[in-house]
BABA-364121 format. One record per residue (C-alpha): residue in one letter; y, z negated, x negated. Coordinates in steps of 0.25 Angstrom, whole numbers, padded with zeros to 4 digits, always signed. Example, Ala and Ser with C-alpha at 12.3 -4.5 7.8 and 13.67 -1.06 7.14 Angstrom:
REM residues 2
> aa,yy,zz,xx
> A,-0018,-0031,-0049
> S,-0004,-0029,-0055
END
This chain:
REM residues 447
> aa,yy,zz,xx
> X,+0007,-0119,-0011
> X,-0006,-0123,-0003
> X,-0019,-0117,-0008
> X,-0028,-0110,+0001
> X,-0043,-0108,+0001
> X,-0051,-0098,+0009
> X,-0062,-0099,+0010
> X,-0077,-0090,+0017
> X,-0066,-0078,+0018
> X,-0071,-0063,+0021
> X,-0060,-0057,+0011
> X,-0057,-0042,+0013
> X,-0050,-0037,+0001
> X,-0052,-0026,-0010
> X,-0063,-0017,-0001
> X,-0071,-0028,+0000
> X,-0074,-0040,+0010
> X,-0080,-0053,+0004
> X,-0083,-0068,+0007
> X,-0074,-0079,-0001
> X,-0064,-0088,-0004
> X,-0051,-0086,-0007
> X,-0043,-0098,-0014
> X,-0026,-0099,-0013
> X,-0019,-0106,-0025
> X,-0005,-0105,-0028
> X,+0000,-0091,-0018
> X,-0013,-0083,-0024
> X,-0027,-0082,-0023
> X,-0035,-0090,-0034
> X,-0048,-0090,-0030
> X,-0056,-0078,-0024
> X,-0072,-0083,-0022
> X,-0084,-0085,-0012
> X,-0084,-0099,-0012
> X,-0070,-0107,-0015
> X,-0074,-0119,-0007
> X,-0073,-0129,-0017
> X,-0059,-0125,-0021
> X,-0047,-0134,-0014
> X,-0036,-0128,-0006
> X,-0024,-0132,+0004
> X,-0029,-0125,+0013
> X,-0044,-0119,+0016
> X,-0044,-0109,+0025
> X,-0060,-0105,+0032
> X,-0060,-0090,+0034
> X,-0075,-0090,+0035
> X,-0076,-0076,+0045
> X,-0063,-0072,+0043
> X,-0056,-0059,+0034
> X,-0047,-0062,+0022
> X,-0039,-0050,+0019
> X,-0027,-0049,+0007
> X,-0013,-0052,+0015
> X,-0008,-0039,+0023
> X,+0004,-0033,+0013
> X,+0013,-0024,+0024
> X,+0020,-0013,+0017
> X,+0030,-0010,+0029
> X,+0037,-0018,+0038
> X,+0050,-0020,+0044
> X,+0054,-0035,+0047
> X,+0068,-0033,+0053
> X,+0076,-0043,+0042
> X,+0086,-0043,+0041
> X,+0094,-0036,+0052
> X,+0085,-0035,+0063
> X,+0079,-0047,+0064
> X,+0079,-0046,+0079
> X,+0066,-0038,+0076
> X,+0058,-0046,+0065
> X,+0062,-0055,+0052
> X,+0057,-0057,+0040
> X,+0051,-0070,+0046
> X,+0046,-0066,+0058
> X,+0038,-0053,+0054
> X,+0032,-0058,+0041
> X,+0027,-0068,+0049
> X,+0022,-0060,+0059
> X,+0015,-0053,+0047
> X,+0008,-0065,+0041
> X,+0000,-0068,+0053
> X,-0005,-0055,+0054
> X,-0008,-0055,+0038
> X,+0002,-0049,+0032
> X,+0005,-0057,+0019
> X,+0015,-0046,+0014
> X,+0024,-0036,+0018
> X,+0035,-0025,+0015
> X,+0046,-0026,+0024
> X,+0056,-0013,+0026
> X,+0070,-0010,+0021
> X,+0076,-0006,+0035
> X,+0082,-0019,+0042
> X,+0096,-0023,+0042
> X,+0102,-0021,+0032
> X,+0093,-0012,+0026
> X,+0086,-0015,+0013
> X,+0091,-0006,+0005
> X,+0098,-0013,-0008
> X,+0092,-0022,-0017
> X,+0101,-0034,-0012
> X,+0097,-0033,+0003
> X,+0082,-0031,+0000
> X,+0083,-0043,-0008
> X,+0089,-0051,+0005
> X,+0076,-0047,+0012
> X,+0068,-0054,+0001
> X,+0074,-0064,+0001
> X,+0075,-0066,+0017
> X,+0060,-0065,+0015
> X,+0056,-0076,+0004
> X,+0063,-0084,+0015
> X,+0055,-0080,+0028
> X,+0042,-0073,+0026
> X,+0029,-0077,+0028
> X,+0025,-0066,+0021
> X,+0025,-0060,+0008
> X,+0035,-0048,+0007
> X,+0042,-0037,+0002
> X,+0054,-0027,+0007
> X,+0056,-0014,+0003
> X,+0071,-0008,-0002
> X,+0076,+0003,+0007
> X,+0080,+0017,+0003
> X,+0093,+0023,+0008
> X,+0098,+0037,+0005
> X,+0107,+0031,-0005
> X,+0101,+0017,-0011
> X,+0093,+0022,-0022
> X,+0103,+0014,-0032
> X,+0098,+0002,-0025
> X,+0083,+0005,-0023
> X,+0082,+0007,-0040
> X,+0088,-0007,-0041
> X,+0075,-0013,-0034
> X,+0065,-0021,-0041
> X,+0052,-0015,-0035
> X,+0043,-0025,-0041
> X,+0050,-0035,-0031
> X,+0050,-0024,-0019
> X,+0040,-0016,-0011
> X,+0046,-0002,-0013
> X,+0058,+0006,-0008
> X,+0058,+0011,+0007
> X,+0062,+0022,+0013
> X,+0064,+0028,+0027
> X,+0062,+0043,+0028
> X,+0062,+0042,+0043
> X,+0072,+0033,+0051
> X,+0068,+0018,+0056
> X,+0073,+0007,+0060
> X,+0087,+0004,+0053
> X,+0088,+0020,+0048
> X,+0087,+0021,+0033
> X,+0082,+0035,+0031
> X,+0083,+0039,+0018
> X,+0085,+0055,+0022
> X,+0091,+0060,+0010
> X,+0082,+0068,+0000
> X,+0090,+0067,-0012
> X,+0091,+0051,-0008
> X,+0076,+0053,-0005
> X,+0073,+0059,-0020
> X,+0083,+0050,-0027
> X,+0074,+0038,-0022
> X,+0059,+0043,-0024
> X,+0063,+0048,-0038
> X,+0069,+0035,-0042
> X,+0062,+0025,-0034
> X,+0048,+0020,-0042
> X,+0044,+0009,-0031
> X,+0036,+0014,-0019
> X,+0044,+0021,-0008
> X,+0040,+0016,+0005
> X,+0043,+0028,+0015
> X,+0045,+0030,+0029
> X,+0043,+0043,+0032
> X,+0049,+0052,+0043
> X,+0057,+0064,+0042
> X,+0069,+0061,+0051
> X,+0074,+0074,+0054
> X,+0062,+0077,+0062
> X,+0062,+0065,+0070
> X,+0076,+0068,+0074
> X,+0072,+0082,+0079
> X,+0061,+0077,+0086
> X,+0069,+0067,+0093
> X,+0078,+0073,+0098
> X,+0069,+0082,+0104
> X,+0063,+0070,+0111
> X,+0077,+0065,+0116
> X,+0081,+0077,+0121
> X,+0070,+0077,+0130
> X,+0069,+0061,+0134
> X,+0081,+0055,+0130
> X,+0082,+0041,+0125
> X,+0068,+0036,+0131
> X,+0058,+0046,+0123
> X,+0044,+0043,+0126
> X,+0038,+0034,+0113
> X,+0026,+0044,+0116
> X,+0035,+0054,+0107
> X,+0038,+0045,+0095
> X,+0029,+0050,+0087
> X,+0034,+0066,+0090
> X,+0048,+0061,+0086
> X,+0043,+0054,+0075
> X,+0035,+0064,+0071
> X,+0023,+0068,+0062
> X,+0030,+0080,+0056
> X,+0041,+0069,+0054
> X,+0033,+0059,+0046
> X,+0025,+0070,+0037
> X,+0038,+0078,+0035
> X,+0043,+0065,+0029
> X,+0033,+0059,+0022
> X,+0028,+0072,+0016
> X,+0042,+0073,+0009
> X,+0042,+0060,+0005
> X,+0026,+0061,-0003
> X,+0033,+0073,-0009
> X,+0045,+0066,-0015
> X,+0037,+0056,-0018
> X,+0027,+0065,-0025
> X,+0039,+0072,-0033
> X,+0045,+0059,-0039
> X,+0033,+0053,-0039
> X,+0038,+0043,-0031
> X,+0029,+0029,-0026
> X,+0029,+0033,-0011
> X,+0023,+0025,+0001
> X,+0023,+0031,+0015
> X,+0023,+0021,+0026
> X,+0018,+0021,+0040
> X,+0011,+0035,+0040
> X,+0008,+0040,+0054
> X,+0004,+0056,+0053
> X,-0010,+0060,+0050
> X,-0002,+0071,+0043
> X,+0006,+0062,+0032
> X,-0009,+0059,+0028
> X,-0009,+0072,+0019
> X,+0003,+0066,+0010
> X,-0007,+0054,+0005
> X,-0019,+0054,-0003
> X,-0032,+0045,-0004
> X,-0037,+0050,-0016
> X,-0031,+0042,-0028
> X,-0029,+0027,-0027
> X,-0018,+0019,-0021
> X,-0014,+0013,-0035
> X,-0011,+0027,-0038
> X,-0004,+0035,-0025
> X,+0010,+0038,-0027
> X,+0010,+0041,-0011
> X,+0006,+0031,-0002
> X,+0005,+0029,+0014
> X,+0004,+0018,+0024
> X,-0002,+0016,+0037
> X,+0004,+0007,+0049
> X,-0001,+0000,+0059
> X,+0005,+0006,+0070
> X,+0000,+0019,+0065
> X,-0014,+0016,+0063
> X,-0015,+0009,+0077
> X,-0006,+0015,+0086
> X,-0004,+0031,+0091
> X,+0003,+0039,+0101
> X,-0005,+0034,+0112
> X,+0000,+0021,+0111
> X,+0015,+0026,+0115
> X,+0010,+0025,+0129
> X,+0007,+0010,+0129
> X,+0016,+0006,+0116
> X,+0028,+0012,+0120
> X,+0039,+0010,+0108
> X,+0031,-0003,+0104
> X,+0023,+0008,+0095
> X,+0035,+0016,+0091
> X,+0036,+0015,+0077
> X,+0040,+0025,+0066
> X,+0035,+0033,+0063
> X,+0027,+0036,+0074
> X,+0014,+0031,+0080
> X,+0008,+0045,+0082
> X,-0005,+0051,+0086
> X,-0019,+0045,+0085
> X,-0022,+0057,+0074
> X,-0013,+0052,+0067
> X,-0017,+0037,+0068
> X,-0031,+0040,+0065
> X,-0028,+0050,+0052
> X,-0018,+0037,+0048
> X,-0029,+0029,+0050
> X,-0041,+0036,+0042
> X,-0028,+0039,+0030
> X,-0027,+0023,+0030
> X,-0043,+0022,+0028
> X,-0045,+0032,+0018
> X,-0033,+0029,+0009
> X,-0024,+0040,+0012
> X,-0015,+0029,+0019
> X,-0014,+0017,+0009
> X,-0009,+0005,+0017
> X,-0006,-0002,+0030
> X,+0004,-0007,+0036
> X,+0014,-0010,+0049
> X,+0026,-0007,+0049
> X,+0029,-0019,+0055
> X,+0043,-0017,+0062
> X,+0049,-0024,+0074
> X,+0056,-0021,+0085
> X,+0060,-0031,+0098
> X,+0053,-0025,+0110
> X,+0067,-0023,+0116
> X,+0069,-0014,+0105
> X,+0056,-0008,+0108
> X,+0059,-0008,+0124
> X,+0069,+0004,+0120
> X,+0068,+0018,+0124
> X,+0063,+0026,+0112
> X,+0075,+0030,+0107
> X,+0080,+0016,+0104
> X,+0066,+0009,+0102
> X,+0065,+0007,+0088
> X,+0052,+0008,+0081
> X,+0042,-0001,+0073
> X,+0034,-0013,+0080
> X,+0028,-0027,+0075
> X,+0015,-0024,+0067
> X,+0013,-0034,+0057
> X,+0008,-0045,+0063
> X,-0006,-0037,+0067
> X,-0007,-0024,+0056
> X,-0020,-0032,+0049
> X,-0027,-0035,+0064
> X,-0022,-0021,+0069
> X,-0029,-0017,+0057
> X,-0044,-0026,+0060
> X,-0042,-0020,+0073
> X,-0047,-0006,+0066
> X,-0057,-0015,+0057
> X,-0062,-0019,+0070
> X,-0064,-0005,+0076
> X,-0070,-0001,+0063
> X,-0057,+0008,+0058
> X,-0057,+0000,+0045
> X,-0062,-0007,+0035
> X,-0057,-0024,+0031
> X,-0057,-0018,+0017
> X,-0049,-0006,+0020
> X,-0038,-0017,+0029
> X,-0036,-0024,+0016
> X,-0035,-0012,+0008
> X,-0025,-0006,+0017
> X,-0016,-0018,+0021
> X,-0016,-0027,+0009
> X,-0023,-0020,-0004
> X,-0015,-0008,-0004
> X,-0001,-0011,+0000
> X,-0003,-0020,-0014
> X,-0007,-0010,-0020
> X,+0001,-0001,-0016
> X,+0016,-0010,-0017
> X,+0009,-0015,-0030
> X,+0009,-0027,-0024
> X,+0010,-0039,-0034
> X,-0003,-0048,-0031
> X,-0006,-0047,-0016
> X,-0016,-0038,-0007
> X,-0027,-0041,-0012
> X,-0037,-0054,-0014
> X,-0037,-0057,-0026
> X,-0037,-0070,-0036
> X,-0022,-0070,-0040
> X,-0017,-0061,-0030
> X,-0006,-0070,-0019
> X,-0015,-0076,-0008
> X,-0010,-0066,+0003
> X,-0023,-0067,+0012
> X,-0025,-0064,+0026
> X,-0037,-0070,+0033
> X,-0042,-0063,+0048
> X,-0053,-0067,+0058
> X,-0058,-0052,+0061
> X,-0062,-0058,+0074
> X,-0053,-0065,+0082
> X,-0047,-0058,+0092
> X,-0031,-0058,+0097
> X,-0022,-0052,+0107
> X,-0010,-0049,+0103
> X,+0002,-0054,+0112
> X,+0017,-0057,+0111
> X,+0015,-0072,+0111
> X,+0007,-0070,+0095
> X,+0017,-0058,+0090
> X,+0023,-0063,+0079
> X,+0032,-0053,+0077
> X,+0048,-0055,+0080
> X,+0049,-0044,+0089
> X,+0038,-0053,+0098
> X,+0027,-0037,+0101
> X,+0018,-0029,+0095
> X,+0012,-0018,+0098
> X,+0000,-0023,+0097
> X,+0003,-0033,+0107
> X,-0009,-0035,+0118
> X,-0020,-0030,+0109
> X,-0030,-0039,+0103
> X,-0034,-0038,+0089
> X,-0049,-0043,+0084
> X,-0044,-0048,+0070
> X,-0034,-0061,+0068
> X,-0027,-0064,+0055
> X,-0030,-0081,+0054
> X,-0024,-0084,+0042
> X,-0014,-0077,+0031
> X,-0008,-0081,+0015
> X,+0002,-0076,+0012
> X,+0006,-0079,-0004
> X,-0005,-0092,-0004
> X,+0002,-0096,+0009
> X,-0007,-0099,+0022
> X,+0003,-0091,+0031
> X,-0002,-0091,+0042
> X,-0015,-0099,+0049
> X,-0021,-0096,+0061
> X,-0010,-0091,+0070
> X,+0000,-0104,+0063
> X,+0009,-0099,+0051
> X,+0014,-0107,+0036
> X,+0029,-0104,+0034
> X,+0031,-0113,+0023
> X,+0029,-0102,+0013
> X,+0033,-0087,+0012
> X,+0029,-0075,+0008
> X,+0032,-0070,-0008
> X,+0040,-0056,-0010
> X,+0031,-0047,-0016
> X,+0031,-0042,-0030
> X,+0026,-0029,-0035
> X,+0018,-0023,-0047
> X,+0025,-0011,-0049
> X,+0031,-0004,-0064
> X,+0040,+0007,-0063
END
């Protein structure tokens, strides 16, 4: 593997931003220092005025492999990811066939040691009857166990409570959740088809899919969880009101209950559905700007651990559907760490608090063996940006399989220029090296 030096960096990692060097041997980082210069590498890299954060790790994303590949693959997605710096992920359970015995998870593994730019992991799925198979998993060599509280694409709800109980009692690994309570999203949908039909305004997404519906849910969850003291990880908050179930008073290292923030959630609100359309229908729903501001202060102050996307695409012919049949999710990935320097930019955050939130944390929090952070040892999963560099996005530079975002036509002030992913240059000024792929991930974790 070529050796990388950069050099005349300003490094943002572990609540601090500094000038220096940073030296690539081997897949890791063996040098940390203000002047490396003399050192010899493959390849140098000048990032004099430019940002190096620790690789992005996405907790949450859906690539479509295998069974819906008409949507995204493995391929496509993750590399759609590294040039936005995303140097890691964890992809969902919910594709087709589902992942949710030992033997297909695997197949995804392997899939991926084949095709992805990026470093990955995939999390086993939970049905109301597979808890025989979920006990048979090596959790240093997987994410965690997923489960749906709340139907998705490719339905797995796991709606059983004794199923439910079986699971957070005997599980150990973190339980990933989505939570909504499915019963009152039938009632209120209903109520809406009555009135409109098939072609129910988007405008009333979040109604159907509604606030008492995610805090009915996730409130039932934190209690299970709180009962068998169960590792739980409630993803893609979208209520001001769920806020109350999480704390920022004790350290991360030491939460049993955990939450994350999207993208989607924090950039987006009802408003949008006007211009948007289903392009922002995602579940559970983009709601009110309340509820986007209180998300956003919760992921500031530490009530909200991490950030991530929910990275899940659709085709726009998909998309183009009336509401009944539109599914919902959308592209993310490629622009969740500009996304995020476009809040810098308007003073809504901290460089520090980026890193803390996108890269620090999710290690942290997956015990993550040896990545998130700079550090002399650690895998050289780096991620350099020009803060100032302005681009528009457009169809012509979406990377993503389905060929949209939502953010397409806005331009962002911040442009990621380079990205390592496991000691390999990934990705170079707008040109990618496929000649190496991304490590599955292992994790620090005793039962």
């Amino acid at each position: 593997m070529k050796s990388i030096l950069i050099t005349g960096a300003n490094i943002v990692n572990e609540g601090r931003i500094s000038l220096g060097d940073v030296l690539v041997e081997n897949g890791r980082i063996s040098k940390l220092g203000e002047d490396l210069s003399a050192e010899k590498a493959d390849i140098q890299i000048d990032a004099k005025g430019k940002h190096l954060f620790p690789g992005l790790i996405d907790d949450q994303v859906h690539f479509r492999e295998p069974g819906l590949t008409h949507k995204g693959e493995i391929y496509t997605e993750a590399k759609a990811g590294v040039a936005g710096g995303t140097t890691s992920y964890m992809e969902m359970p919910n594709t087709v066939p589902q992942a949710t015995t030992v033997e297909l998870l695997e197949q995804k593994y392997a899939r991926a040691s084949e095709v992805s730019m990026a470093n990955y992991s995939f999390f086993m799925g939970a049905t109301n009857s597979n808890l025989d198979e979920i006990m048979k998993v090596n959790f240093e060599e997987v994410c965690g166990l997923k489960i749906f509280q709340g139907s998705s694409t490719g339905n797995m709800v796991v709606d059983n409570i004794e199923s439910l109980e079986g699971i957070f009692k005997e599980c150990k690994a973190i339980i990933a959740i989505h939570s909504e309570n499915d019963s009152i999203i039938k009632a209120n949908f209903d109520e809406y088809k009555a009135i409109y039909g098939d072609d129910i305004p988007v405008k009333f997404h979040p109604k159907i899919r509604s606030e008492e519906a995610c805090y009915d849910a996730s409130s039932r969850a934190v209690a299970m969880a709180k009962k068998h003291g169960t590792r739980l990880h409630i993803l893609h908050i979208s209520t001001a009101k769920e806020l109350e179930l999480f704390t920022n008073t004790i350290p991360l290292e030491e939460k049993k209950v955990t939450a994350e923030a999207c993208i989607h959630h924090l950039w987006f609100s009802e408003a949008d559905y006007d211009t948007k359309g289903n392009l922002i229908k995602w579940n559970p729903a983009v709601k009110t700007a309340k509820d986007r501001e209180a998300i956003f202060n919760a992921m500031l102050d530490g009530t909200i651990d991490v950030v991530a996307t929910d990275h899940a695409p659709h085709t726009l012919e998909e998309k183009a559907q009336v509401y009944t049949k539109a599914p919902s999710g959308g592209p993310l990935n490629q622009h969740s760490l500009v996304a995020m320097l476009d809040f810098y930019h308007q003073g809504k955050i901290s460089l520090e608090k980026i890193a803390l939130k996108m890269c620090h944390n999710v290690a942290t929090l997956f015990h993550i063996k040896d990545r998130g952070f700079i550090r002399e040892g650690y895998y050289a999963d780096l991620v350099l940006v020009d803060l100032n560099n302005p681009w528009k996005v457009e169809k012509e530079n979406i990377l993503s399989k389905c060929g949209w975002s939502p953010f397409e036509g806005h331009t962002f002030q911040s442009k990621v220029t380079h990205t390592v992913v496991s000691g390999h240059l990934a990705f170079e000024n707008g040109a990618f090296h496929e000649e190496k792929k991304g490590e599955r991930l292992k994790f620090s974790r005793k039962f």
